[in-house]
N, C-alpha and C positions, 0 to 999 in steps of 0.2 A: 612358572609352574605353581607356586605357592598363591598367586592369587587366584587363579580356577579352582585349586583344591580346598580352598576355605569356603568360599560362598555353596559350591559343592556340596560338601561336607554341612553346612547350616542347614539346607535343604534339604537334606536327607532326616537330618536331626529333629528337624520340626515335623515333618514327617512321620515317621516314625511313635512321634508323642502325641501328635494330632490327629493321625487316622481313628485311633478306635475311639474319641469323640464325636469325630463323624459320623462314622458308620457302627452305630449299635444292631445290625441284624446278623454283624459276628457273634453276638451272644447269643448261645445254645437255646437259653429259655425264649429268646422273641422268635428266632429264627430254625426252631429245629428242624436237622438232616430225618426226616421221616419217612421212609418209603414203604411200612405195612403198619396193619393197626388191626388188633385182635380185641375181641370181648372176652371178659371171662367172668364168672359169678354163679350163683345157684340161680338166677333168671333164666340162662340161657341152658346149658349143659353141666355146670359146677364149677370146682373151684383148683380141685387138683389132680393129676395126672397120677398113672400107677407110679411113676419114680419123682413124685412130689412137684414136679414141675407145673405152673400154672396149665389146666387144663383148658386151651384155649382155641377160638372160632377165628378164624379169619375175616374181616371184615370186605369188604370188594372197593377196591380204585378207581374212582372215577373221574379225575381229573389231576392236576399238579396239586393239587393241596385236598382232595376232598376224598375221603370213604366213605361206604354207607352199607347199612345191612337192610332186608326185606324178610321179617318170618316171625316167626311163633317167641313170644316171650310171656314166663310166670311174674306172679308175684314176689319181689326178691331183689336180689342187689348186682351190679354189673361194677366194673371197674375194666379201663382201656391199658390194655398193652401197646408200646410205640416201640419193641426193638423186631429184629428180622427173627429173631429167636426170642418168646416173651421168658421173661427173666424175673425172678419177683422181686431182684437186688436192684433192676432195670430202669428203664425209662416208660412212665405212666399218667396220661391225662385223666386226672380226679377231681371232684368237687372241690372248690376254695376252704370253702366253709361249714363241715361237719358230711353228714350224710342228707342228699340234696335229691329231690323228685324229680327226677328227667323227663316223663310222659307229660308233659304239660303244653305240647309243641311250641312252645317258643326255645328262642335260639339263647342259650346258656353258656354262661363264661365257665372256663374249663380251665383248670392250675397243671403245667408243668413241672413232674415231679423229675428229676434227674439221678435221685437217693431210692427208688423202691417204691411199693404201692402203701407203703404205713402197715400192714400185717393186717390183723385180726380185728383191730381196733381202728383202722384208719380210715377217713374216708371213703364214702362208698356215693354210685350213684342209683338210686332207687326208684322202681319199675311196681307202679301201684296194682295192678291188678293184668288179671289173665289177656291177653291177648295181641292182635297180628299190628306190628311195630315196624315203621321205615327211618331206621337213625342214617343222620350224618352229621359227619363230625371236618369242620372246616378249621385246617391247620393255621390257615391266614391271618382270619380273625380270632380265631382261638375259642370257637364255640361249639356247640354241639346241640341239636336239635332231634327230637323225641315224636315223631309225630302216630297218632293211634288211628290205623289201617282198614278197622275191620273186628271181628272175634276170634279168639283162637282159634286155627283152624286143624281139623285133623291129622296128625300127622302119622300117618303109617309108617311101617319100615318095609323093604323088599330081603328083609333078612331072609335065611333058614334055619326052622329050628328043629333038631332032631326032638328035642325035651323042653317041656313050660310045668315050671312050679310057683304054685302058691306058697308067699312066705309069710308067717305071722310072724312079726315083727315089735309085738310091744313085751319080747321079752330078753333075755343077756343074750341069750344066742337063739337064731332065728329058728323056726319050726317049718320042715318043707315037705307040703304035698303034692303028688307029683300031678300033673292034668293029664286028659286024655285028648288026642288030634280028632276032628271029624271035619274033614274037609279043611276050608279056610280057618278053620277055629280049633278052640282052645276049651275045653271046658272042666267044670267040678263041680258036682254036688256036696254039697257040705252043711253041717247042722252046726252052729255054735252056742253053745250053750249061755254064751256070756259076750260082751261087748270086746271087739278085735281090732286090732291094725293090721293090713296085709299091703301086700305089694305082689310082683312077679317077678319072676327071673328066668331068663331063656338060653340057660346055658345046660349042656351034660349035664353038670354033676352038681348035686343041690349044695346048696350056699352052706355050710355047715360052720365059717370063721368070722364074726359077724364085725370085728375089728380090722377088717380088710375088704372094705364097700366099693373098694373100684369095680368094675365091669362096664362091659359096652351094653349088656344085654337086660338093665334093668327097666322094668315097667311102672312107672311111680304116678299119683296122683300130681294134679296141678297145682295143688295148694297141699300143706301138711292137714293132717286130719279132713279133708276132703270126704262129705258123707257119699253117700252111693245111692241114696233114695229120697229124691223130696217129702216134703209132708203131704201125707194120706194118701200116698201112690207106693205099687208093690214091683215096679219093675224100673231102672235106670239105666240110662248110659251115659257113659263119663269116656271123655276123651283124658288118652293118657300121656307123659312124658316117658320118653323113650330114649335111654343115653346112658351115660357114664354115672352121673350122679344118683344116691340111692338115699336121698335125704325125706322125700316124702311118700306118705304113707295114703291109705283109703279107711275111713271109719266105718267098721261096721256094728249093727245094733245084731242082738241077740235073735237067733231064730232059722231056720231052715232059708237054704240060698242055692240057686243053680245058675254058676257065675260061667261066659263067655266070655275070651279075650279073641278081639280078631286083627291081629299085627297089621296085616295092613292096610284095612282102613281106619286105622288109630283108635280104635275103639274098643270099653269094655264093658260088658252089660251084666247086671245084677239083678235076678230076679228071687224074691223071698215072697216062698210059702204059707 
């Protein structure tokens, strides 16, 4: 008995110390369990949910190793969620080395984070200007590819809204006036006397806590400070962001305005007097 159970036994032993020399795609970071992968950033929709939780997109599956998304992206920063629930303590594919330009469609190396997305301060990856974007992101090789689709393209909502307010916004707590419906649209006549930041919001009851920016129903420019009227023309349309996030704003110059917002064909038009 004693000499089957030594040589056995050796086998086992060697075993045991020599598998995970072998085979390194037991480790997490080469080989990770992935099965969804979310964006999240002031690119796409923002940053955080009403109960702080990353405010995130789901990305779509299109193979054993491959995601991809197809739509509308700002100016701004993205960072990938890799858990079934995004987690910001979580699992997150980030730039290696600092804050990195993804639109550039080649295929980019991606860092496995296993600790969290870094916060505030942590790598990001960044999305240079307005417009229609087809990411995917290949868990095999470990890269991610940015490719530019197209121009921003419209994006409506098929919302309802009983109530649309204009909010000036470059001040502690925001200022709301209410629109009037005519049809498809949304409108207000207004004079200002002096240079504004405004936005919309399409909810009942007008924004009145300006320290509590969650909603679904904000109406934002595509870029912060976003003018409303090129040089030497007296009438514009600007396609607007529509979502949770309520970080940017529209610039307006001093002077008399009879502004249309029309939800869903993503548009909002600015004509001064």
């Amino acid at each position: 008995m004693k000499s089957n159970i030594i040589p056995l036994f050796t086998v086992m032993l060697c075993a045991i110390f020599m598998f995970p020399f072998c085979d390194d795609t037991l480790k997490i970071e080469n080989n990770p369990n992935i099965t969804s992968v979310f964006m999240v950033g002031d690119a796409l929709k923002g940053w955080t949910d009403y109960d702080k939780s990353p405010l995130a997109h789901p990305m779509l599956r299109t193979g054993d190793t491959t995601f991809e998304f197809m739509g509308n992206l700002t100016t701004g920063f993205l960072k990938f969620s890799c858990d079934e629930i995004p987690d910001w303590d979580g699992r997150w594919y980030l730039p290696p080395d600092g804050d990195t330009r993804i639109d550039t469609g080649a295929a980019i190396k991606m860092s496995f984070s296993t600790g969290g997305d870094g916060g505030e301060d942590g790598h990001k990856w960044v999305i240079s200007d307005n417009a229609l974007y087809h990411i995917t992101i290949d868990k095999t090789h470990g890269t991610i590819k940015c490719l530019r689709k197209g121009d921003y393209a419209p994006q409506g909502t098929s919302d309802v809204f009983s109530h649309m307010w204009l909010i000036f916004c470059d001040i502690e707590r925001p200022y709301a006036e209410a629109m009037t419906k005519s049809g498809e649209n949304w409108t207000i006549t207004r004079n200002l006397s002096g240079s504004r930041y405004i936005k919309f919001y399409g909810e009942t009851l007008e924004r009145t806590d300006w320290d509590i920016p969650y909603s679904l129903k904000w109406f934002c420019s595509l870029s912060d400070g976003e003018t409303v009227l090129d040089d030497g023309v007296n009438t514009g349309t600007r396609n607007f962001k529509y979502g949770a996030d309520n970080t940017f704003s529209w610039f307006l110059l001093a002077g008399d305005y009879v502004i249309t917002l029309n939800p869903g064909l993503g548009k909002v038009t600015f004509t001064r007097n």
